[in-house]
C-alpha positions in Angstrom: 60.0 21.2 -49.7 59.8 18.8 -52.7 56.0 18.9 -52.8 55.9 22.6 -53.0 58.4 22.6 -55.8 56.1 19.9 -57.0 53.3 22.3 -57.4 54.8 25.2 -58.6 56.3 23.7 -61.6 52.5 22.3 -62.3 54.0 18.7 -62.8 51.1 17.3 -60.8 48.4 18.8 -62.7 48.1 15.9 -64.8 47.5 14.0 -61.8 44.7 16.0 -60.5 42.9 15.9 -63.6 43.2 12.3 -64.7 41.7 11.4 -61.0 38.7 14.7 -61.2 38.5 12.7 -64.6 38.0 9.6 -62.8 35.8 10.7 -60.1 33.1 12.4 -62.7 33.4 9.0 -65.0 32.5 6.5 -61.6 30.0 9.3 -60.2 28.0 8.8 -63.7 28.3 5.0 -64.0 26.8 5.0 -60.4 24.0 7.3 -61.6 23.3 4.9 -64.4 23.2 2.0 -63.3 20.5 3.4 -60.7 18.9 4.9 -63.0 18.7 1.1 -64.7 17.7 -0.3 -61.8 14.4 1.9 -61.3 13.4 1.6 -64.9 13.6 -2.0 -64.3 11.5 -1.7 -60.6 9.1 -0.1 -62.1 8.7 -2.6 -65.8 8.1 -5.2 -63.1 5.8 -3.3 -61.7 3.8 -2.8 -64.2 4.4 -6.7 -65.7 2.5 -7.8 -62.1 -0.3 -5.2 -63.0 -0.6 -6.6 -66.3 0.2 -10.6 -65.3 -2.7 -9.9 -62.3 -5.0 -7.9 -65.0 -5.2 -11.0 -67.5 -5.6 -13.9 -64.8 -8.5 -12.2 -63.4 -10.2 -11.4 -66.3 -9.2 -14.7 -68.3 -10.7 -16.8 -65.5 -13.8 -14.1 -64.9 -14.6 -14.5 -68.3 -14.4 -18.7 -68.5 -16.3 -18.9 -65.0 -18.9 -16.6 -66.9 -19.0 -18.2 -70.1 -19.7 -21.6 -68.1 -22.8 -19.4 -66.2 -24.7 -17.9 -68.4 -24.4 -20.6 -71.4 -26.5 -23.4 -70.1 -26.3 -27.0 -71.2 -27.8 -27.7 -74.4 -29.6 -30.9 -72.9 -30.4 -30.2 -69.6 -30.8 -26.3 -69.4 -28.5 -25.6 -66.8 -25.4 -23.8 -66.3 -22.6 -26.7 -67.2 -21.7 -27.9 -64.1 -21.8 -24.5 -61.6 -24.3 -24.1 -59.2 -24.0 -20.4 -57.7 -24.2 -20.7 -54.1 -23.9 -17.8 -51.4 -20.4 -18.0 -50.0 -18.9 -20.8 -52.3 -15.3 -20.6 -53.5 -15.6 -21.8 -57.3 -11.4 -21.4 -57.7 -8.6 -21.2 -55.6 -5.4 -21.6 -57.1 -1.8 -20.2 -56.8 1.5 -21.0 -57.6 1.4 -21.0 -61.5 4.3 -21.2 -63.9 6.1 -18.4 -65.0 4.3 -16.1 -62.7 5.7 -16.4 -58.8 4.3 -15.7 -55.8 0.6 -15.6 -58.3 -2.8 -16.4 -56.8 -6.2 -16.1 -57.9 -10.1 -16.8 -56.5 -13.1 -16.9 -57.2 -16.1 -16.7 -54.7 -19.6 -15.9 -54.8 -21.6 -14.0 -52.7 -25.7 -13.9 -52.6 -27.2 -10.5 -52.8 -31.0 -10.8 -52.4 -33.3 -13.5 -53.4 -31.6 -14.7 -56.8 -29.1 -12.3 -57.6 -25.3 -13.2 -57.4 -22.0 -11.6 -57.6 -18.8 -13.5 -58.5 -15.6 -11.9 -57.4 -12.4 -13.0 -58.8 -9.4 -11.7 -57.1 -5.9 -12.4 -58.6 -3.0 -11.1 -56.9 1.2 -11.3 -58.6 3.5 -9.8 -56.7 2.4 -6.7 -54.7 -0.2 -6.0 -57.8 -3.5 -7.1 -57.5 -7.2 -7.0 -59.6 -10.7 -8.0 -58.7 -12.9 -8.7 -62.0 -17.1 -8.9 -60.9 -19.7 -10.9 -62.7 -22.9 -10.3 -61.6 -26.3 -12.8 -62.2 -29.4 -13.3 -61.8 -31.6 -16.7 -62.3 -31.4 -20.2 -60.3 -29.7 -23.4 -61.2 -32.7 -24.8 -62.5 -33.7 -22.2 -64.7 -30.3 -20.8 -65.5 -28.6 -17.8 -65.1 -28.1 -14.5 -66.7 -26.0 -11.4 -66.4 -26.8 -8.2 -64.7 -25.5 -4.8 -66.3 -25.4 -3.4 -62.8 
């Protein structure tokens, strides 16, 4: 009988509104910070895209610059010989980046034309950078367009 009374003199409807109050203020903070937490999924996302992106390309780009800019004295490309199914880099485990790994192999493709696939992989993200050349060890290497 008192919790009738209760209601009908509205003395608990300050009650009921501080807790609805409540309710819609934790239901928000919930949504927020899940909301945070994708953004943030998908910056790291896009941080292993980019951190994958620039080891490939960085080490592409220094494996090619060794290739097609032959020694001065002897002619030949400084110190790599292109051979079909040679690993020129395997690496992994680098600082600042974790669970980061990168290659580079080369595969034979006719008589004196070569492709250099570096792979680098950060996370879940991964990138392949190609080099392609033609030439010989002796006479030097240069790159294909195709």
């Amino acid at each position: 009988m008192q919790v009738s009374r209760l209601l009908k003199s509205n003395r608990g409807s300050s009650l009921v509104l501080v807790s609805a109050l409540t309710i819609i203020i934790i239901a928000l903070t919930v949504s927020l910070r899940i909301a945070a937490g994708m953004i943030m999924s998908s910056a790291n996302k896009q941080l292993n895209q980019d951190q994958a992106y620039e080891l490939a390309v960085s080490l592409g780009n220094s494996l090619e610059s060794r290739i097609i800019n032959p020694d001065a004295g002897t002619g030949t490309a400084t110190g790599l010989v292109l051979t079909d199914g040679d690993i020129l880099v395997d690496m992994s485990d680098f600082n600042g980046m974790p669970n980061a790994e990168v290659t580079a192999a080369v595969k034979m493709e006719g008589t004196d034309r070569y492709v250099v696939t570096v792979t680098s992989k950060v996370g879940k993200a991964s990138y392949i950078w190609k080099g392609i050349y033609k030439g010989s060890a002796d006479k030097g290497y240069k790159k294909c367009l195709e």
